[in-house]
VEXDREN-178174 format. One record per residue (C-alpha): chain; x, y, z; residue number from 1. Coordinates in nm, 4 decimals. Example, Ala and Ser with C-alpha at 12.3 -4.5 7.8 and 13.67 -1.06 7.14 Angstrom:
// VEXDREN-178174
<r 'A'; <1.2300; -0.4500; 0.7800>; 1>
<r 'A'; <1.3670; -0.1060; 0.7140>; 2>
END
This chain:
// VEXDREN-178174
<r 'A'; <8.4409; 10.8547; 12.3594>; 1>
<r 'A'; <8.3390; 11.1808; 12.1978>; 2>
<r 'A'; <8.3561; 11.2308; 11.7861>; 3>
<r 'A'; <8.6073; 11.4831; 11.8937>; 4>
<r 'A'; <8.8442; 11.2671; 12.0581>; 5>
<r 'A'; <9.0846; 10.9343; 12.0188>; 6>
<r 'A'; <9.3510; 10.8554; 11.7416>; 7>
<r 'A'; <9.2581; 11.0639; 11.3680>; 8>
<r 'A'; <9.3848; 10.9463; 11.0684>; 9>
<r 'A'; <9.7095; 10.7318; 10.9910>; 10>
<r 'A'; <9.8067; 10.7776; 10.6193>; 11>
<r 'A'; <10.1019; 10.6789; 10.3855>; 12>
<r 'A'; <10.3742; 10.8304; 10.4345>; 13>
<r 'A'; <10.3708; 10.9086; 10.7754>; 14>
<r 'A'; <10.0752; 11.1676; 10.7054>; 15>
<r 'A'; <9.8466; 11.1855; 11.0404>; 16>
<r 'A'; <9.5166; 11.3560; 11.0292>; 17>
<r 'A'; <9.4022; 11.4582; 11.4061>; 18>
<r 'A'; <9.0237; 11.3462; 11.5122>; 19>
<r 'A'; <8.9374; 11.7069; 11.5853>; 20>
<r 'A'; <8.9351; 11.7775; 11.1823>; 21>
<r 'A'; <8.6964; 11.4628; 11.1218>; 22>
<r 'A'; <8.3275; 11.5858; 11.1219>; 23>
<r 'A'; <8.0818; 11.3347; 11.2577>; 24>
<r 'A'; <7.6783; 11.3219; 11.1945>; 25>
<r 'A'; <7.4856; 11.0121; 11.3622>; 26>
<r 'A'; <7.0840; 10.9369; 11.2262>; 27>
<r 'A'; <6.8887; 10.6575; 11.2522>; 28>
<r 'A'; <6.9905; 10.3926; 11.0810>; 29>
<r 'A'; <6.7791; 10.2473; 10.7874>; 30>
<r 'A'; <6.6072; 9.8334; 10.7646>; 31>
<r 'A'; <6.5219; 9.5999; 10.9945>; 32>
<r 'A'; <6.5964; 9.5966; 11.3342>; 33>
<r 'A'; <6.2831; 9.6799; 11.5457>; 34>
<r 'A'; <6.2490; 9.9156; 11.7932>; 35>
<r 'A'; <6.6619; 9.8916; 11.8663>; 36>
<r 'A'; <6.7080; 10.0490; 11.5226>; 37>
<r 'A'; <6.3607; 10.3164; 11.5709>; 38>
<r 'A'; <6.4933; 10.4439; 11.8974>; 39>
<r 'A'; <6.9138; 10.4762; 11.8584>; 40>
<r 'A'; <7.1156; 10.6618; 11.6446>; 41>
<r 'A'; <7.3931; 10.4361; 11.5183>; 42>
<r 'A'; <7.4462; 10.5154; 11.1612>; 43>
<r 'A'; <7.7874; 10.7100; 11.1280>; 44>
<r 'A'; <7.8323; 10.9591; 10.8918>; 45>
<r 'A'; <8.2134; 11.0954; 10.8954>; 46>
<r 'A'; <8.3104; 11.3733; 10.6509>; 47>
<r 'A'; <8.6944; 11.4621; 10.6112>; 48>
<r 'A'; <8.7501; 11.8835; 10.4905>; 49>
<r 'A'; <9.0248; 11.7729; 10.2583>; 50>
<r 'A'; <9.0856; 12.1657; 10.0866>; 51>
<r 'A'; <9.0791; 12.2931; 10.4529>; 52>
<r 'A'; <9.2865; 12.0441; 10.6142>; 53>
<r 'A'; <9.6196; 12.2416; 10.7902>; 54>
<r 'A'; <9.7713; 11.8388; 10.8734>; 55>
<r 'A'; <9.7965; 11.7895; 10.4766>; 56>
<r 'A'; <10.1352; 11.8465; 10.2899>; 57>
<r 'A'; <10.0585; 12.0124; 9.9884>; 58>
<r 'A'; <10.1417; 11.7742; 9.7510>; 59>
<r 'A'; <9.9196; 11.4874; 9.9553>; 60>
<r 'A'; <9.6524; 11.7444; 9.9452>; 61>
<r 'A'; <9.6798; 11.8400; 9.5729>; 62>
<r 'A'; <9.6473; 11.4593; 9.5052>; 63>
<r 'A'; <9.3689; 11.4062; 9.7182>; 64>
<r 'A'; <9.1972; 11.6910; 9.5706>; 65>
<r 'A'; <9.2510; 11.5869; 9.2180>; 66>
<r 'A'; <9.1056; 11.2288; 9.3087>; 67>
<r 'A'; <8.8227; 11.2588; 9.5811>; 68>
<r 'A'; <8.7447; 11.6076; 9.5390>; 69>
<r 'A'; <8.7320; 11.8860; 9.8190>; 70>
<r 'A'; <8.5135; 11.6913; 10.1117>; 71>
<r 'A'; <8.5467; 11.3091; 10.1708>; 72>
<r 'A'; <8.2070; 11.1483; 10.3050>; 73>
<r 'A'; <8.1854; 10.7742; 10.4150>; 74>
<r 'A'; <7.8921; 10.6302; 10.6274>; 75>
<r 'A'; <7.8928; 10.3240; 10.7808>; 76>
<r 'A'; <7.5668; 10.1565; 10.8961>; 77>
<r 'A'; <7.6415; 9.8121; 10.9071>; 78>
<r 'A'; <7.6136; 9.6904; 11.2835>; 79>
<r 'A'; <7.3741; 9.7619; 11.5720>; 80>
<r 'A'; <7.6421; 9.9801; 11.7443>; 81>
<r 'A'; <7.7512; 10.3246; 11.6719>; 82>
<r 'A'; <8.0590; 10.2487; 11.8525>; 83>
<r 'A'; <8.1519; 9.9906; 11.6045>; 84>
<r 'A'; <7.9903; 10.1618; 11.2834>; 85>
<r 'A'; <8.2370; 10.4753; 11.3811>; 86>
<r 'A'; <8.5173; 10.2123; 11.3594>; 87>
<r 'A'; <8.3971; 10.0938; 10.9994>; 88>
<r 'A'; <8.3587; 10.4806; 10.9443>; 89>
<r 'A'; <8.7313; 10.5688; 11.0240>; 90>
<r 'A'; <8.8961; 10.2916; 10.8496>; 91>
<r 'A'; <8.6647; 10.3291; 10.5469>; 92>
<r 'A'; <8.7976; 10.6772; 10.4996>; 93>
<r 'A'; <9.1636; 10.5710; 10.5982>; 94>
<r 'A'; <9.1238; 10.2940; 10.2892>; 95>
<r 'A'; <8.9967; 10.5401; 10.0739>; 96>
<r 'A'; <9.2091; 10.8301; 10.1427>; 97>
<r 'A'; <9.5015; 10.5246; 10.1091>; 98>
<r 'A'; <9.4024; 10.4096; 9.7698>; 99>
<r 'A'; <9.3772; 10.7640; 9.6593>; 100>
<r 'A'; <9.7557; 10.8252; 9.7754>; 101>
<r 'A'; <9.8499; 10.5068; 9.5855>; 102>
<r 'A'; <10.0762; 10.5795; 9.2990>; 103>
<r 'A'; <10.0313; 10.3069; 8.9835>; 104>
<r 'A'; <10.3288; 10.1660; 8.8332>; 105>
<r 'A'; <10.4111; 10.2996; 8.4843>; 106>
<r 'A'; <10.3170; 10.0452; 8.2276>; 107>
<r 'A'; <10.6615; 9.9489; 8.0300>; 108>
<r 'A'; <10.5159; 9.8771; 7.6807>; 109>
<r 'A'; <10.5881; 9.5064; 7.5693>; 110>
<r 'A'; <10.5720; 9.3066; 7.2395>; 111>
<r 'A'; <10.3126; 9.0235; 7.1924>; 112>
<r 'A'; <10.6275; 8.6986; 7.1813>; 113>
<r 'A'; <10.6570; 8.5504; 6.8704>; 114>
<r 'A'; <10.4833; 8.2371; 6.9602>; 115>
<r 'A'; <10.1995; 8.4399; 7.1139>; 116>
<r 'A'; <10.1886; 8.5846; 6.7407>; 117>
<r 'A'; <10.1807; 8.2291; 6.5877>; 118>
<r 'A'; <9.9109; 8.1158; 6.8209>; 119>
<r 'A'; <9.6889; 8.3822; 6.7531>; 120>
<r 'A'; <9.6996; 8.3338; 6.3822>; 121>
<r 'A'; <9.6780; 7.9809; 6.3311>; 122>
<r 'A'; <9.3256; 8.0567; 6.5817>; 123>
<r 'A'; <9.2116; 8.3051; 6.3407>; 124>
<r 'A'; <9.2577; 8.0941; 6.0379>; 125>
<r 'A'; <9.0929; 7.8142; 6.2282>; 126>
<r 'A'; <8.7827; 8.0315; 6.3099>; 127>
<r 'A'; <8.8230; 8.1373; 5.9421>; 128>
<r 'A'; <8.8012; 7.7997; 5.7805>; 129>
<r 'A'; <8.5505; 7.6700; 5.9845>; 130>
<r 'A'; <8.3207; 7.9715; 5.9175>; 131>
<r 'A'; <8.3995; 7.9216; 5.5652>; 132>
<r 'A'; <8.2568; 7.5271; 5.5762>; 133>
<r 'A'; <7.9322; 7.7061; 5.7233>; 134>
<r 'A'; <7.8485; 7.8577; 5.3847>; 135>
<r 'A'; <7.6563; 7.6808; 5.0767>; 136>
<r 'A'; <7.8950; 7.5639; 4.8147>; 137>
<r 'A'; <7.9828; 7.8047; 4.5467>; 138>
<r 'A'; <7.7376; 7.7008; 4.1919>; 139>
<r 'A'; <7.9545; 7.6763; 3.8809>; 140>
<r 'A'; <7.7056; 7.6738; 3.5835>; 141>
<r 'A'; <7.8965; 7.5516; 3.2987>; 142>
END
């Protein structure tokens, strides 16, 4: 298989990114490994063009923009095949792109319970009295 061809990106909300806009780079991959890792090229390097993308919607691409900036890069060097490190590549950038797609819930404000309120007190005057045995005794020179 090619860097140019197979299955792109699958995104949520039924966003699809084709392979041929995923740009690949393969080095020599770092550490030990003898002469396998001196003589092979199996660290992946796979950058996604996410300002020149034509498969974004706007508004995914406006998001993605705001949170990973203009070019996503994610390199994968992990295993002793560049078959399998182009695997980690893909779904590193599909998790990433993912989480960056991934709207938070609002945070409804809440009040502390009235028991939570009680609890907290009676440890503060706890900590206080017990910090207050600590101390020398007051001197009352009469």
């Amino acid at each position: 298989m090619t860097p140019g061809e197979g299955v792109g990106l699958r995104l949520p909300g039924g966003v699809e990114v084709p392979a041929g806009e995923l740009q690949w780079r393969f080095s020599a991959s770092g550490g030990a490994g003898g002469q396998h890792v001196n003589t092979s090229n199996t660290r992946a390097e796979v950058r996604f063009d996410v300002a020149r993308s034509p498969s974004l919607p706007p508004a995914v691409r406006l998001r993605l923009l705001q949170r990973e900036g203009p070019v996503v890069t994610v390199v994968a060097s992990d295993r002793r095949s560049q078959a399998r490190n182009r695997e980690l590549a893909v779904a590193r950038l599909t998790e990433r792109l993912a989480g960056a797609l991934r709207e938070d819930r609002p945070r409804r404000p809440t009040r502390p319970t009235a028991s939570s309120q009680r609890r907290r007190l009676e440890a503060k005057r706890h900590r206080s009295e017990r910090k207050a045995e600590r101390r020398l005794p007051a001197r009352h020179d009469d």
